[in-house]
C-alpha positions in Angstrom: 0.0 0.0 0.0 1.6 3.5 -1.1 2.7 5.9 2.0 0.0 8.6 0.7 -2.4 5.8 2.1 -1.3 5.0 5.0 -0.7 8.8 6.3 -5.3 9.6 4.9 -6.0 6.7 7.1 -4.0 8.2 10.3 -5.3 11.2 9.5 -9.1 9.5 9.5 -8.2 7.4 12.7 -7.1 9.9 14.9 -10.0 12.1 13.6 -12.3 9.6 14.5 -10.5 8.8 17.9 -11.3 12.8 18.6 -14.7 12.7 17.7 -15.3 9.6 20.1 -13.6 11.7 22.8 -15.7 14.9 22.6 -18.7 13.0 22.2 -17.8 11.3 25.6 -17.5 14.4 27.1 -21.3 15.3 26.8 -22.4 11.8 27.2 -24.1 11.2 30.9 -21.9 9.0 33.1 -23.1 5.2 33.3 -23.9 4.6 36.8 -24.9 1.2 38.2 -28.0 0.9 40.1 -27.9 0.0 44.1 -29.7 0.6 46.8 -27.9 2.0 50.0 -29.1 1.6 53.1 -27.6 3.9 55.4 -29.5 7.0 54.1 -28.1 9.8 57.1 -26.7 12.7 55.7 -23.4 12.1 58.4 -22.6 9.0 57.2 -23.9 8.7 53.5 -22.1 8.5 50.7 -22.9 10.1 47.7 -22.6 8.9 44.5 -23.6 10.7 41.2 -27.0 9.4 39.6 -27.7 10.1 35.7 -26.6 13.0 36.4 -26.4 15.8 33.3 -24.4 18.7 34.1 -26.4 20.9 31.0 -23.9 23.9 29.9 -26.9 26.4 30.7 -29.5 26.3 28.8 -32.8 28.2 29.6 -34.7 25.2 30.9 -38.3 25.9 30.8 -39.7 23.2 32.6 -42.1 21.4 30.1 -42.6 18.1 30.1 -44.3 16.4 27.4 -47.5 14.6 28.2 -46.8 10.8 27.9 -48.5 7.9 30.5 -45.1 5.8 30.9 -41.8 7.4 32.6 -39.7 5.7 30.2 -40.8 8.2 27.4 -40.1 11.3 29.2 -38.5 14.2 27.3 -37.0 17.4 28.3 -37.7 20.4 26.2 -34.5 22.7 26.9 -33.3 25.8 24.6 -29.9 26.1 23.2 -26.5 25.8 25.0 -24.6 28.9 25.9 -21.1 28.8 25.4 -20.1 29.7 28.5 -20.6 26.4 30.0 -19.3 23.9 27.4 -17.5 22.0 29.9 -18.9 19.6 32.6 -19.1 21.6 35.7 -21.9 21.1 38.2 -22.6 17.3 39.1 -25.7 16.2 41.5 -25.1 13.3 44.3 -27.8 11.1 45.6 -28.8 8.7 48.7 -30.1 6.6 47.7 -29.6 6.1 44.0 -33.4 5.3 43.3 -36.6 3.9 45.6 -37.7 0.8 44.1 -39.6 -0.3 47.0 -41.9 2.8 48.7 -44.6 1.3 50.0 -48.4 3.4 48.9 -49.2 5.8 51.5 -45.6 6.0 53.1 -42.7 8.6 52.5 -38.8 8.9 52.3 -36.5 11.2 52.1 -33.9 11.5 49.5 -30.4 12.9 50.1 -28.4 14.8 47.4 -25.6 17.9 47.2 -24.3 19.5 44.4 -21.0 20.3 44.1 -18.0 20.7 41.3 -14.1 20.0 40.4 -14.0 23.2 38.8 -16.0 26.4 40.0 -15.9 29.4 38.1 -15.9 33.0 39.4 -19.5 34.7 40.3 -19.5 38.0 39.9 -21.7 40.0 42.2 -24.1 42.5 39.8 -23.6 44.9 42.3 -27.0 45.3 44.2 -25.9 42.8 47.0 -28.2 39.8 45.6 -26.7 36.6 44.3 -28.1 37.1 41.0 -25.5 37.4 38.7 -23.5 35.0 36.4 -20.9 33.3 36.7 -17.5 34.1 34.6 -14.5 32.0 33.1 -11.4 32.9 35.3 -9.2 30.7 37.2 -10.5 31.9 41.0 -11.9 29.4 43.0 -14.9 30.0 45.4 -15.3 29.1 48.5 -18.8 26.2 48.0 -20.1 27.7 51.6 -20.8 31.2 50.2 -23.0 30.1 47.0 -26.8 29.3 47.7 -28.9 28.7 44.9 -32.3 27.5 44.1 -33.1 24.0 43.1 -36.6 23.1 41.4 -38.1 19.8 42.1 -40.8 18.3 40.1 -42.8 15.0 40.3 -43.8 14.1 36.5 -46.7 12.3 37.5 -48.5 13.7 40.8 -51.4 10.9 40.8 -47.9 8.5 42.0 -45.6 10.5 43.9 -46.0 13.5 45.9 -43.5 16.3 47.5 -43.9 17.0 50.7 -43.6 20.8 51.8 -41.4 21.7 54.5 -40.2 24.9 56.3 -37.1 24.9 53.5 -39.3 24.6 50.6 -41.5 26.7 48.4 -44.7 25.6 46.8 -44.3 25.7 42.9 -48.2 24.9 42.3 -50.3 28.2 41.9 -53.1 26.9 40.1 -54.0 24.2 43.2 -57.7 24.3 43.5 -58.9 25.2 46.9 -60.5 21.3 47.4 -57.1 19.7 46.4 -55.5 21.9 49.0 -58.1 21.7 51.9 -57.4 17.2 50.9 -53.7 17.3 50.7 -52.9 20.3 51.8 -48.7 18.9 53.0 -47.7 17.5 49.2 -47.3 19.2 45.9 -45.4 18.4 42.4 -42.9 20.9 42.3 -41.4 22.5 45.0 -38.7 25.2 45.1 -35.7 24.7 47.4 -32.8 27.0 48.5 -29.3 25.2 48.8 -25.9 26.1 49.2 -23.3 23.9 47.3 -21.3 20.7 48.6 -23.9 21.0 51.4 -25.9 17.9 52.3 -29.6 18.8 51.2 -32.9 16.3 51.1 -36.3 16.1 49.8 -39.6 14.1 51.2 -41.9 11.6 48.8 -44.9 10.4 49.4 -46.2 7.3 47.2 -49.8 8.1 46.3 -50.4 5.3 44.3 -48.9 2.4 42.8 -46.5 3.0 39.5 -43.4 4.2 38.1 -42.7 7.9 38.6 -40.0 10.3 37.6 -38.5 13.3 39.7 -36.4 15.9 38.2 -33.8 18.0 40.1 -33.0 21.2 38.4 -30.1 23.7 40.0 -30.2 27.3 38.7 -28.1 30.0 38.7 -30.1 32.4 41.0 -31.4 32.9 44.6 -34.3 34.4 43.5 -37.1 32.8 44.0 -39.5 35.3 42.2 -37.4 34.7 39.0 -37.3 31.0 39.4 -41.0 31.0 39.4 -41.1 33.5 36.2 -38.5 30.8 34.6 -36.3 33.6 34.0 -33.3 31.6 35.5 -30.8 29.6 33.3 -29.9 25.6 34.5 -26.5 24.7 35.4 -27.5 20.8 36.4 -30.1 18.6 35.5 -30.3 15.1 36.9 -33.8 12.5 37.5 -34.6 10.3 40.2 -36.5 7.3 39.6 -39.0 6.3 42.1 -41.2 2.7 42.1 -44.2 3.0 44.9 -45.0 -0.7 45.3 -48.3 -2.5 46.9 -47.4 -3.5 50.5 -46.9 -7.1 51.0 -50.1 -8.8 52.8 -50.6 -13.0 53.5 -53.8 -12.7 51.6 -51.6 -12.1 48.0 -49.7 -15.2 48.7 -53.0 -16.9 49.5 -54.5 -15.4 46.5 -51.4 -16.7 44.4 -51.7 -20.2 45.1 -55.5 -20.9 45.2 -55.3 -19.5 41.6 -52.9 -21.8 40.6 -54.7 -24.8 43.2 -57.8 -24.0 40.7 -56.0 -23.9 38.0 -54.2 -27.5 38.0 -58.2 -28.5 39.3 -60.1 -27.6 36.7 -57.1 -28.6 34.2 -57.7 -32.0 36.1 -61.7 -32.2 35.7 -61.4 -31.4 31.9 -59.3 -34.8 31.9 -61.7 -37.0 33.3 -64.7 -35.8 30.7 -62.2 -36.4 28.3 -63.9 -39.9 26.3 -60.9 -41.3 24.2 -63.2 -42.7 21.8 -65.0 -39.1 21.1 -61.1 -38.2 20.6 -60.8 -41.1 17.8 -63.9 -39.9 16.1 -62.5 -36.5 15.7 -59.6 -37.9 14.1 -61.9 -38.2 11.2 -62.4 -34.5 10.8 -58.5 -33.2 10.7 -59.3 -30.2 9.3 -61.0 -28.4 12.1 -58.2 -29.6 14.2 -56.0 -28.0 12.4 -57.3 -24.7 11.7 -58.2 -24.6 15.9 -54.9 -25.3 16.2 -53.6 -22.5 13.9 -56.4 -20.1 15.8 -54.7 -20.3 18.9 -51.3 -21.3 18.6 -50.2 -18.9 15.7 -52.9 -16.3 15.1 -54.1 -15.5 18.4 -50.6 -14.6 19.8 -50.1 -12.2 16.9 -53.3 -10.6 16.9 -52.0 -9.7 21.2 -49.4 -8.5 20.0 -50.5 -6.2 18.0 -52.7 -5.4 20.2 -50.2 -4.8 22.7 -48.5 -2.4 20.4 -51.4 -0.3 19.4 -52.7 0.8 22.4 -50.8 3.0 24.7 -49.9 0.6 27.6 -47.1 0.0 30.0 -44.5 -2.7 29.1 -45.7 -5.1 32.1 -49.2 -4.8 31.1 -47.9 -5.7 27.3 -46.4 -8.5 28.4 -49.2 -9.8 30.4 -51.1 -9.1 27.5 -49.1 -11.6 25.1 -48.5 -14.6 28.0 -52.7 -14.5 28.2 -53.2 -15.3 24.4 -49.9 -17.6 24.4 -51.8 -20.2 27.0 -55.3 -21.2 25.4 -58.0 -23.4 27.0 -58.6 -23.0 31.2 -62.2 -25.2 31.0 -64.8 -22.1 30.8 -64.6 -22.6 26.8 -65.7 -26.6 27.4 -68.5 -24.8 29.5 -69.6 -22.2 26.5 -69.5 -25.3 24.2 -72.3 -27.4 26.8 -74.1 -24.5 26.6 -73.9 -22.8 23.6 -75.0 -26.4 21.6 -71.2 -26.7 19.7 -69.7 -29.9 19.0 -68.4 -31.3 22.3 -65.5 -33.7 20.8 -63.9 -30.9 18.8 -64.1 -29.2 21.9 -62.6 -32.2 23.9 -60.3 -32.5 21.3 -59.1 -28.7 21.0 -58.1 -29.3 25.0 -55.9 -31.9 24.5 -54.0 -30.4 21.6 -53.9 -27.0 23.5 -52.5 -28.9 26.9 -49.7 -30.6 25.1 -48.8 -28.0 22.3 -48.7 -24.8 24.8 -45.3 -26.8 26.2 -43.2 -25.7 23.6 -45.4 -22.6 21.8 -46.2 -20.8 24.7 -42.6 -20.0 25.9 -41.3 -19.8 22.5 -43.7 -17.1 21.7 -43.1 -15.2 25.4 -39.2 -15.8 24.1 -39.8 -14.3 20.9 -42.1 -11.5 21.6 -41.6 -10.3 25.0 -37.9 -9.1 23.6 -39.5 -6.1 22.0 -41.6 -5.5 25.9 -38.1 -6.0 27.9 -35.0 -5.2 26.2 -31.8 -5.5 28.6 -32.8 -4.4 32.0 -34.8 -7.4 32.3 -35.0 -11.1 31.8 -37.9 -13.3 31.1 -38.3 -16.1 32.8 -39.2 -19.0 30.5 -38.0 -21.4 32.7 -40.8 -20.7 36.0 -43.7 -20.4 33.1 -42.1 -23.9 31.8 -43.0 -25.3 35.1 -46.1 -23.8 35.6 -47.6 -25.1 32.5 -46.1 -28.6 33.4 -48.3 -28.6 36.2 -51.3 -28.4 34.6 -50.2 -30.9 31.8 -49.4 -33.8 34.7 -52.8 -32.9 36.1 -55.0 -33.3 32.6 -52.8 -36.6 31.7 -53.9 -37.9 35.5 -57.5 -37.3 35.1 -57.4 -38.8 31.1 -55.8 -41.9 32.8 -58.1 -42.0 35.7 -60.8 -41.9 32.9 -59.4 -44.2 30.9 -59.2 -47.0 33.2 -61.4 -46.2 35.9 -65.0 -44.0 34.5 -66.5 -44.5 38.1 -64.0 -43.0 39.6 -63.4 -40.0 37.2 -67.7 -39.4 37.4 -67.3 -39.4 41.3 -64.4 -37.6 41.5 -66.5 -35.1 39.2 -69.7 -35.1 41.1 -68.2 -35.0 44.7 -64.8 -33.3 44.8 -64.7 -31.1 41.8 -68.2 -29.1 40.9 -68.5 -28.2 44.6 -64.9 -26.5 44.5 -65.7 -24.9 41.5 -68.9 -23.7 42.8 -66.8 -22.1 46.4 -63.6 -20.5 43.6 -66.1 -19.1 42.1 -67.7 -17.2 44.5 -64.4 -16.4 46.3 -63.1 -15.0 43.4 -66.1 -12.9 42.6 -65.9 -11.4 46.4 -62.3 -12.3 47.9 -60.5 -11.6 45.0 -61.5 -8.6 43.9 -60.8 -7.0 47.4 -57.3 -8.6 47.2 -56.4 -7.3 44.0 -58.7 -3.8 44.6 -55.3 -1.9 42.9 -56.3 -3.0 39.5 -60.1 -1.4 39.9 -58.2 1.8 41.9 -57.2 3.3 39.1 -58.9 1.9 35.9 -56.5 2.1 33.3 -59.1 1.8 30.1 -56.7 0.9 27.8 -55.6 -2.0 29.7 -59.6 -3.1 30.1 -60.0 -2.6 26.0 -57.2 -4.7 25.2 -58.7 -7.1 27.9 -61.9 -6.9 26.0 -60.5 -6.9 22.8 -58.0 -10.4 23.1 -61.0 -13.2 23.4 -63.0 -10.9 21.1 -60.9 -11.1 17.8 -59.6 -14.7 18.8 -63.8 -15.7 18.6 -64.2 -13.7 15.5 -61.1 -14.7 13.7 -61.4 -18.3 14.6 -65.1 -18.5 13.6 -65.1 -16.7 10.1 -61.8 -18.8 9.6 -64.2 -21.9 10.0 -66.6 -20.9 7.5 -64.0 -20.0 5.0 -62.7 -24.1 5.1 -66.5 -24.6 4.9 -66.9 -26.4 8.1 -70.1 -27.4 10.2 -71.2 -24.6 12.3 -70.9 -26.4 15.1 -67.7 -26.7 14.4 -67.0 -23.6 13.8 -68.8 -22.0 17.5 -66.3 -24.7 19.2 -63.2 -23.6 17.7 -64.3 -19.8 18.0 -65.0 -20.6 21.9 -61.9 -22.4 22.2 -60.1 -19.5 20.7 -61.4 -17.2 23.3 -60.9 -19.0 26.4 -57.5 -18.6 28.0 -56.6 -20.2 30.8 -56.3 -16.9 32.8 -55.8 -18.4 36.0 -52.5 -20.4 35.3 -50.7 -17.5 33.7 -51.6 -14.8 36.4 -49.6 -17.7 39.0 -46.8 -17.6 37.0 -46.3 -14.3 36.4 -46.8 -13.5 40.1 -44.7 -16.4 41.1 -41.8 -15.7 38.2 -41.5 -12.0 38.6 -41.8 -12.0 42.0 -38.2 -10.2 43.0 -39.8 -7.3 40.8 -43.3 -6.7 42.5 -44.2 -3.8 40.4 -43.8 -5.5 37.1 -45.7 -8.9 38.3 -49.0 -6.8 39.7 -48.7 -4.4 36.4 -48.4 -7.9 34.3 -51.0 -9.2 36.4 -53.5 -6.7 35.3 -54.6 -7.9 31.9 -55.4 -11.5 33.2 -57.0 -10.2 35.9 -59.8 -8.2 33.5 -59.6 -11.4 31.0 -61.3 -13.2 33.9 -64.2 -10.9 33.8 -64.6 -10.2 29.7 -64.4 -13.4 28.6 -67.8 -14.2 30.7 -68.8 -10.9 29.3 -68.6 -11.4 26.1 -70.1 -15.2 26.1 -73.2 -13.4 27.8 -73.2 -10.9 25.4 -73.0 -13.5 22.7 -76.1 -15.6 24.5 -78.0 -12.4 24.7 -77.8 -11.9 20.7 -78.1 -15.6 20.0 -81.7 -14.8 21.9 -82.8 -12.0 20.5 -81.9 -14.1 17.0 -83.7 -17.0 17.8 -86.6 -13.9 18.7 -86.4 -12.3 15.5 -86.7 -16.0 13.5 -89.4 -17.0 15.5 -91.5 -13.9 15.1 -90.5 -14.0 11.1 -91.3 -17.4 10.9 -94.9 -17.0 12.5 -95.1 -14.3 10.2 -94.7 -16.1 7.4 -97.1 -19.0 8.4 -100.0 -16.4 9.0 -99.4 -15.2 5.6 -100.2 -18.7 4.2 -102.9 -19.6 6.6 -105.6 -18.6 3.9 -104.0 -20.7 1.3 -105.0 -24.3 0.8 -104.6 -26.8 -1.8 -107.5 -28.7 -3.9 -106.6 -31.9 -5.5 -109.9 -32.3 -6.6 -111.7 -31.0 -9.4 -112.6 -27.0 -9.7 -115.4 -25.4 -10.9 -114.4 -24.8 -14.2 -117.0 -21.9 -14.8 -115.4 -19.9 -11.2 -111.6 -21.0 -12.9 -109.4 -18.8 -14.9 -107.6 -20.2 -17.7 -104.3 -22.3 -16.6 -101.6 -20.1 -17.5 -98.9 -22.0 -14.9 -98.5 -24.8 -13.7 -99.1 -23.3 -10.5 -101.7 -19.8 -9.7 -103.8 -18.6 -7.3 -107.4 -17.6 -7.8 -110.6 -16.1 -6.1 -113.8 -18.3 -6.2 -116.9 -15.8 -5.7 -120.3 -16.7 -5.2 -122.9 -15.6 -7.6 -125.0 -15.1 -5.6 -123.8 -12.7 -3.0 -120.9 -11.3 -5.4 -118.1 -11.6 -3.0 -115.1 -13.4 -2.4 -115.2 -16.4 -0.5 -112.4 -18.2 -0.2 -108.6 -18.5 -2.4 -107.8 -21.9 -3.7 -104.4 -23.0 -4.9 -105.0 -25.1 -8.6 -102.2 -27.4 -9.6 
C-alpha cells in the first residue's frame, strides 16, 4: 500500500478517535444501580446518579405529556457557550426507591458540588443574581446558595412533601385539592448552598413508576425562578417505584389460583372420552385450523394489540402470556351451553394442553424481547413449570378416565363441581378485594385490550371456520376455544416468576385479571344476541305462516265456470259466489 495511504488513514483514525472523545464528554456517566441503606446525611455516601451537568441552557420546565416514565422528554433551549465544559454534578442517597410502600414517605439525600467552580461575579445590588464568569479563581462552596426546582412528572404516583425549607411551585392548586392534601405538591422550590448535604420528602400516592427531576439554577431568586427567568447549570432524574405492600392474603390469593388452576385442568381430563377423541380424528381439518387459531394467530393478533394501544410494558407483556396459554375449562363450559360440538371441543383441549409446552414459551421468548429489552430477563423457565403442572394434572385425570370411568364421574360429582362452585364465588368477592389496585385506578386501555383479546380470537377463529366450509358447530367450538384462555395459570406464574420485581408482576398481572371478567362478558353478550336471533326468527317465521294460513290446496276438481284459464302450472285464484258477489275463499290449482 503506497505511504500517501497509510498517512489519509491516520489522519481518518485519529480524527475519528477525537470525535469519540468529545462525544464522551457530553455523554451522561453510566452509573450502576444500588440501593444503599444507610440514608443519614453524616454518614452517607454520595454517588452521582444520571446526572447531566447541562452547559446552561434556559430550561423551561415542560414536560411532554406521555403515560409511561420511560418516554419522558425534556424540552430545553440552546446551550450557551459559557458552560461547554462539565461543571456542576448532582449526588444522591439513595440512587433510586424501588420499594416505597403506597401511603408512606422517604426522604432523599443529594448535594451539588464541582471540580471546577468558576468565578461569580456580584451585579452589584448585593443579591446573588448574577452570572458566573470564566477565570481561574476558585470560590469558597459555603458562600453560594442557589435555588433548586423539584418536580414530580406524574402527581397521581408521587407527591413532594412541603417543608419549612421549601416553596410551593403549584399556583393553580384548586382550593378542594388543597383543603385534601394540603402537605404535598409536584414541584417544589428549594434554597441550597453547594457541597452541602440537602434532602427532599416523597410520598407514594399510588402504585406505579414515577419520575423526579432536580433542576439547580443559577439564582437565589425565588420570584425569578418562578417566572423561569433563570438559566440551568444541572439537571439530573430520580426514579421512584411506589409498590403495593406485601399482605398474606396475595400469597393466598397466588396459590389458590394456581390450586384451581391445575383442578379444573384435572376435571377437563376425566370428561375427556378417548373414543369421542378417535372420532374427531376423522375430521382433521378443524383440528388443524383450531390449532392455527390459537397457537399462531391468536398470539399475533395480542401482539398487536399490545402495540397499538398506549400501555405500559408489564401490562404488554401480560397481554401476550394470556393469548400464548389457550384453553382453562370455561370454553368446554360455552360449548355445553352454547350447543357446539363437544368432541372438537374435547379435542381442542388436549392439543392445546400438550402444544402450549413448547409454543407458549417460545412465543413469550420471541415476543416479549420487544416488551423487555436489557434491563430485564424473562423467565421462560418458572412459566415452563407452571404449564407442566397443569399438563401432569390433565394426563392424571385422562388416565383415571381411561381405566377407571366410576372413579373419574365421582371424582366429578363430589370433589370437583362443589370446589368450582366455592372459587367461584371467592373469586367474585375475595378476589377482587385482594387485588382492589387494579379497579383503583382503571386504566381503560388495559380493560379494552382485555376486552379486545378473546373478542378477535372468537371472531377470527369463527369466520376462519366458515372459509374451510366447516359445520357450524364446528365452527362456535373452535371460535369458543379460541377465546378461552386459561387466565388463572398464567396470572400464578407471572406472580410467582416475577416475583423479585413486585411492580412488574402486579402491572403484568393486570390484563389477566380483566380477562377473567370479559371473557364471561362477552359469552353473555353472545347468548343475549343468539336470543334476541332466535326472537327475530321466531316472530319472522310465525309471520310467514299467517301469511299462508288462507291458502289451501285442492286436488280435486274446480269449478271450471269460477276458474281462470291455466296459464302455470301453478296460480292462485278467487272463487266468488254468484249469488252474494263476493269473495269467498282463495284456492291454490295445480
Amino acid at each position: 500500500m503506497p505511504i500517501i495511504d497509510c498517512r489519509v488513514l491516520l489522519v481518518v483514525a485519529l480524527t475519528t478517535l477525537l470525535c469519540f472523545k468529545c462525544a464522551s464528554q457530553q455523554m451522561a456517566p453510566n452509573v450502576s444501580y444500588s440501593e444503599t441503606n444507610d440514608t443519614s446525611p453524616s454518614n452517607m455516601t454520595l454517588v452521582p446518579l444520571r446526572s447531566n451537568s447541562i452547559s446552561s441552557p434556559l430550561y423551561n420546565g415542560t414536560v411532554s405529556n406521555i403515560s409511561s416514565p420511560d418516554s419522558l422528554t425534556f424540552q430545553h433551549l440552546p446551550h450557551s457557550p459559557i458552560w461547554q465544559n462539565e461543571t456542576f454534578r448532582f449526588f444522591f442517597n439513595p440512587l433510586s426507591i424501588n420499594d416505597l410502600v403506597v401511603a408512606s414517605n422517604r426522604t432523599v439525600d443529594f448535594n451539588c458540588t464541582s471540580n471546577n467552580i468558576l468565578q461569580y461575579v456580584n451585579n452589584g445590588t448585593g443579591s446573588q443574581s448574577g452570572n458566573f464568569s470564566q477565570t481561574k479563581d476558585r470560590l469558597d462552596f459555603s458562600n453560594i446558595s442557589l435555588i433548586v426546582v423539584i418536580q414530580a412528572h406524574d402527581r397521581e404516583i408521587v407527591g413532594l412533601l412541603l417543608t419549612k425549607d421549601t416553596h410551593d411551585g403549584e399556583t393553580h392548586k384548586s382550593e378542594k385539592m388543597a383543603e385534601e392534601q394540603p402537605v404535598t405538591s409536584s414541584l417544589i422550590y428549594k434554597s441550597i448552598q453547594l457541597n452541602s448535604a440537602n434532602n427532599f420528602t416523597v410520598l407514594a400516592m399510588h402504585m406505579g413508576y414515577a419520575t423526579m427531576s432536580v433542576t439547580l439554577t443559577d439564582t437565589n431568586d425565588l420570584e425569578m425562578v418562578k417566572q423561569g427567568a433563570y438559566q440551568t447549570l444541572a439537571h439530573a432524574e430520580y426514579d421512584i417505584q411506589a409498590t403495593r405492600a406485601v399482605r398474606p392474603s396475595d400469597f393466598a390469593f397466588n396459590c389458590s389460583a394456581a390450586a384451581i388452576a391445575i383442578l379444573i385442568s384435572f376435571g377437563i381430563g376425566c370428561v375427556t372420552d378417548t373414543d369421542s377423541l378417535k372420532k374427531q380424528l376423522k375430521f382433521p381439518v378443524s383440528l388443524v385450523v383450531g390449532f392455527c387459531c390459537q397457537f399462531l394467530i391468536l398470539p399475533v393478533l395480542a401482539f398487536g394489540i399490545a402495540m397499538m394501544l398506549p400501555l405500559n410494558n408489564d401490562v404488554r407483556f401480560g397481554l401476550l402470556c394470556v393469548a400464548c396459554v389457550p384453553g382453562g375449562g370455561l370454553g368446554h363450559v360455552a360449548v355445553i351451553l352454547g350447543d357446539a360440538d363437544l368432541p372438537l371441543s374435547l379435542a381442542m383441549n388436549l392439543i392445546s394442553i400438550v402444544a402450549m409446552l413448547g409454543t407458549a414459551p417460545l412465543w413469550i421468548f420471541v415476543l416479549g424481547q420487544y416488551f423487555y429489552r436489557d434491563h430485564k430477563v424473562i423467565p421462560i423457565y418458572n412459566f415452563e413449570i407452571w404449564l407442566a403442572s397443569t399438563f401432569f394434572a390433565y394426563t392424571a385425570g385422562l388416565v383415571i378416565n381411561r381405566f377407571k370411568p366410576a372413579v373419574a364421574d365421582g371424582l366429578l360429582t363430589w370433589i370437583i363441581k362443589p370446589l368450582m362452585l366455592l372459587a367461584s364465588i371467592l373469586y367474585i368477592t375475595l378476589g377482587v378485594y385482594i387485588n382492589m389496585y387494579v379497579f383503583d385506578r382503571i386504566n381503560e386501555y388495559a380493560v379494552l385490550s382485555a376486552f379486545l383479546l378473546p373478542l378477535s380470537g372468537f371472531t377470527v377463529a369463527y369466520i376462519t371456520g366458515k372459509i374451510f366450509r366447516q359445520k357450524d358447530s364446528f365452527c362456535k367450538s373452535m371460535a369458543l376455544e379460541t377465546s378461552s384462555l386459561n387466565v388463572l395459570i398464567v396470572l400464578a406464574a407471572i406472580r410467582f416468576s416475577l416475583e423479585s420485581n413486585k411492580n412488574s408482576a402486579d402491572f403484568a398481572s393486570v390484563v389477566p385479571l380483566w380477562v377473567m371478567f370479559t371473557i364471561p362478558g362477552i359469552y353473555v353478550l353472545l347468548a343475549i344476541l343468539r336470543f334476541f336471533k332466535g326472537c327475530i326468527g321466531n316472530f319472522l317465521e310465525s309471520r310467514k305462516q299467517q301469511q299462508f294460513r288462507h291458502f289451501s290446496i285442492a286436488s280435486g276438481i274446480v269449478n271450471q265456470a269460477n276458474m281462470a284459464a291455466l296459464s302455470a302450472p301453478l296460480f292462485v285464484t278467487e272463487v266468488t259466489d254468484d249469488d252474494q258477489g263476493s269473495v269467498s275463499e282463495k284456492i291454490t290449482v295445480l
